[in-house]
Each structure stands twice: as structure tokens, then as C-alpha cells.
N, C-alpha and C positions, 0 to 999 in steps of 0.2 A: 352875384349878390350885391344889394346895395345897403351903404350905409348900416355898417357893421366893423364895431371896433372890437381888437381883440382883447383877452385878460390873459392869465392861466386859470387851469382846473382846482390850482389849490386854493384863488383867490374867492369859489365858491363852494368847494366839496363840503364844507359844513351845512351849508344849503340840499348838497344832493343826497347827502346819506338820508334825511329823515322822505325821500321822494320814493328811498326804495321800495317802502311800503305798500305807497300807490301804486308803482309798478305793477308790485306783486299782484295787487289784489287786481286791479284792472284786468291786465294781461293774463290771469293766473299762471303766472311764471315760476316755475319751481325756481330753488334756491342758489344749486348748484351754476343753473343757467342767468339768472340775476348776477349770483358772483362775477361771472365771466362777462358778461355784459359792463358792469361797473368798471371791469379791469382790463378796458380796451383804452388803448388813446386816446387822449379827448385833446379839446381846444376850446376853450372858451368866451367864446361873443357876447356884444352889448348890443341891441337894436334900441334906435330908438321910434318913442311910440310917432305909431302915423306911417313908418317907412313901411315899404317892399322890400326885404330883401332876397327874396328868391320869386322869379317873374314866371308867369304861365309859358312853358315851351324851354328853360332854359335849363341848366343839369344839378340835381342834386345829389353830393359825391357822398357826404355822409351822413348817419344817422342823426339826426335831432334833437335832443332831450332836452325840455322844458325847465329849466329850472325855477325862473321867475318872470311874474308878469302874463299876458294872455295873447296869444296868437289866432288871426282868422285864416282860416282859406278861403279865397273869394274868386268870384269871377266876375267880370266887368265887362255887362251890354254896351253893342253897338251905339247905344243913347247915350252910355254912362252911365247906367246904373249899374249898381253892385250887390250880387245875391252871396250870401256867405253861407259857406255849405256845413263849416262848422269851426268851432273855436274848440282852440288848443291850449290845455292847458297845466298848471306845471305840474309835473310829473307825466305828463303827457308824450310821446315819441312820434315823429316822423321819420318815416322810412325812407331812406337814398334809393335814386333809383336802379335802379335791378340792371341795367346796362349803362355801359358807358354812351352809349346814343339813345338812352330813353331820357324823353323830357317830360319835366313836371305838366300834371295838366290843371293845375288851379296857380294863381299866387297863392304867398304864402307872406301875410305882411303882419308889423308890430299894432297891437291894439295901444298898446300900454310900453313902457321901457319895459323889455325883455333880456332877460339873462338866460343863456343856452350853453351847453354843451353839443359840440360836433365830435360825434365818435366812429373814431376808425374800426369798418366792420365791412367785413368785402362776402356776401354771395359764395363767390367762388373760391372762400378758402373751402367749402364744402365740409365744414363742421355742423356736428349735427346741433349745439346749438345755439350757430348762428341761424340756422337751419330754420331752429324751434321759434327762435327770437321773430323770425319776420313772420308765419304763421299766425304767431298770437297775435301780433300786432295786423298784421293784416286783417285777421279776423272781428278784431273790434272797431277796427275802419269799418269793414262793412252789417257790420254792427249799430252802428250809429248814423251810417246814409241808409240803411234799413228806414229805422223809427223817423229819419229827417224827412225821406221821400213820403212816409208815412202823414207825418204833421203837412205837409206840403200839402199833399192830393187830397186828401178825407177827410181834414180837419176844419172846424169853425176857427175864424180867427181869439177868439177868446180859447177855445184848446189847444190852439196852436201856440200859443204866448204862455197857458198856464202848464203845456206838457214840455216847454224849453224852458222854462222857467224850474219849474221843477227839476228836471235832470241837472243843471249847471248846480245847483244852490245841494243836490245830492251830491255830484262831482268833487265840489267845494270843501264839502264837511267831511270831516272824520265821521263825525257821531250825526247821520241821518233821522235820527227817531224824530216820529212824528209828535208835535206838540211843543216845540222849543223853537224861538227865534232864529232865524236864517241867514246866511252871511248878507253882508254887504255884495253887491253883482256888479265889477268892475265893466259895468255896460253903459251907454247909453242908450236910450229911444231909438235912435236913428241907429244905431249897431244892429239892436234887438229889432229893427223895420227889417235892415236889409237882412236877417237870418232869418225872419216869419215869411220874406218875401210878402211885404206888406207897405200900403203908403204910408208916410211917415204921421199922417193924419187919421188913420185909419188905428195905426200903433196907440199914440194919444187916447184916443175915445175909449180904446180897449183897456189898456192900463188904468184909464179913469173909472172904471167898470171895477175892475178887479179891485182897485183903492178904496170905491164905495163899498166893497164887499166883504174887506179884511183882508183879503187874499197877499197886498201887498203893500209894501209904503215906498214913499219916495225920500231918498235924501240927499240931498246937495246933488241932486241931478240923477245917482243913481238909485236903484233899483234893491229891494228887500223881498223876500218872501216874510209876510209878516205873522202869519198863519201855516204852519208847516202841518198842522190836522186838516186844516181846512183845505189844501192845496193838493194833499195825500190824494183827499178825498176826492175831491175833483177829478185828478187825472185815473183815478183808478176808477172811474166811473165810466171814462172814455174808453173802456179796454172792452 
């Protein structure tokens, strides 16, 4: 891991209790199993934004849990460029890997200053569930490289940008309903290129599209869903 300083758990569990939620609801993780999950060891890291701190190929020993801030997974072409398979976000969990010789296959770097918990959870204590814990979350991994490979292969670049656009700014919010302002989308252009897998100029034209349309605004650099009916509508058009 690089550049990653440590805290304690107490220095942010007032942050993690209100995540349980998202947990829950994400993962649909019964309660019993949540509790146990909470009440594993943890250790608590600061990244700061811009780092790597877990490389493609090298070992991740525990559980991840997002606290604050927004994390990508990426992978970096022989040219240098970088497709980002998906952002992580808090309330969010990465899985350790499943053996002591399995290596990560993507990085896993800071977008933003990141606050995290590392939680002690081993496989092979064979509880059922820890059991339950990596199913769910596994499942909603492939859950969301589903709809990613989706938006990738079939999509026009303007559904491509208004159906990641969408899902982040639902991820984001408690209260989804369509017809109320959108968060703020701790993105920029060039983040939200290399996650459309799109030129960075190609990104521009299209956000400029979607600005002329409502769809979205710009402020200090990032990104609004500024029409949350209008955007509903959109992507559920594409279905």
C-alpha cells in the first residue's frame, strides 16, 4: 500500500455508524450480519487524493470500508491511459483477497482524501456470516460491471454519461425521488472520460449537450444532475 497514514476507529466511528444504512440497503444485509461485520477489528487509514494505495497484482489482506471521500478502480494502458471500471464510494466495501496468493486485478487509488476502515475478516474462519458478507458484496460487484460493460458496448456516448451520471447522484442521495436537485458529483470531466472510456474532448461536447438541455450544470469544475425528472426520464428510456 502506498501513502497511507494511519488513525484509530474511534477517530471516525461517528462517521461509520450513519454508513450502516447504506450497507444495509446496498448489500441487502440482514441486521444480525451488519452487527458482526461492524464489530470486527478495524484500523483506520487516511489516503490522500491522487495516491495508489493498493497496486494491480499486489495483496489485499483486509476488508475495505469506505468511510469518506471517493475511490476509483482503474487500470492503466500500455499508452497510459486509464479506464476506471468503477468508483467507490463511502459506505461502499472492497473485498480482501480470498487467498493469501490471490492478487488484486485493478488498482485501487484515492480520487478525493479518503477515510477508510481495514476490517479484520478471514474466509476461512468459515462463519456463515462472514460467509453471507462476501456473497453480497460480491454480488453487487457483479452487479455493477453487469450495467458498466453494459454502458461500455451498447451505449451512445450521451447514455453513457446520462446512465453513470444517474446511478452516482442515486448512490449519492438518501432521498432519490425524481424532481429535486442533485448532489454535487465529486468528479471531474476527465475522471467521468476515463469511466465512459471516452476522449476527454468527446466528454466536453457531451456534457455541453446535456448543460444545453437541463440535464445538468457545471460548478467550480464539477458536475450536477440538475434535472433529476429529466434524467429519470432519460435513462429509463434506454432500458
Amino acid at each position: 500500500m502506498d501513502a497511507v497514514s494511519d488513525g484509530t476507529a474511534s477517530d471516525v466511528m461517528n462517521d461509520v455508524i450513519p454508513r450502516k444504512r447504506h450497507i444495509a440497503a446496498k448489500y441487502d444485509m440482514p441486521p444480525d450480519h451488519l452487527a458482526y461485520l461492524m464489530s470486527r477489528p478495524r484500523r483506520t487509514i487516511r489516503i490522500a487524493a491522487g495516491r495508489t494505495f493498493v497496486r494491480r497484482g499486489t495483496h489485499l489482506a483486509d476488508m475495505l470500508l469506505v468511510v469518506d471521500g471517493w475511490i476509483a478502480r482503474s487500470q492503466y494502458l500500455t499508452s497510459g491511459a486509464r479506464q476506471i471500471s468503477e468508483f467507490v464510494l463511502p459506505g461502499d466495501i472492497i473485498l480482501p483477497s480470498a487467498t493469501g496468493d490471490q492478487a488484486t486485478t485493478s488498482n485501487i487509488e484515492a480520487l478525493t482524501d479518503v477515510t477508510a476502515d481495514l476490517i479484520r475478516i478471514d474466509l476461512a474462519d468459515q462463519r456463515l456470516e462472514t460467509l453471507d458478507i462476501f456473497v453480497r458484496v460480491h454480488e453487487a460487484d457483479a452487479e455493477e460491471l453487469r450495467v458498466s460493460i453494459t454502458d461500455l458496448g451498447r451505449r451512445s456516448a450521451v447514455e453513457r454519461l446520462a446512465n453513470m451520471l444517474w446511478r452516482l447522484d442515486v448512490r449519492l442521495s438518501a432521498d432519490a425521488s425524481a424532481g429535486r436537485d442533485g448532489r454535487v458529483l465529486n468528479v471531474t470531466q476527465e475522471t467521468l472520460a476515463d469511466l465512459a472510456g471516452l476522449s476527454l474532448v468527446h466528454t466536453n461536447k457531451t456534457l455541453k449537450w446535456m448543460q444545453d438541455q437541463g440535464l445538468v450544470e457545471r460548478r467550480n469544475g464539477k458536475l450536477l444532475v440538475a434535472s433529476r425528472s429529466k434524467m429519470k426520464s432519460l435513462c429509463e428510456d434506454m432500458r
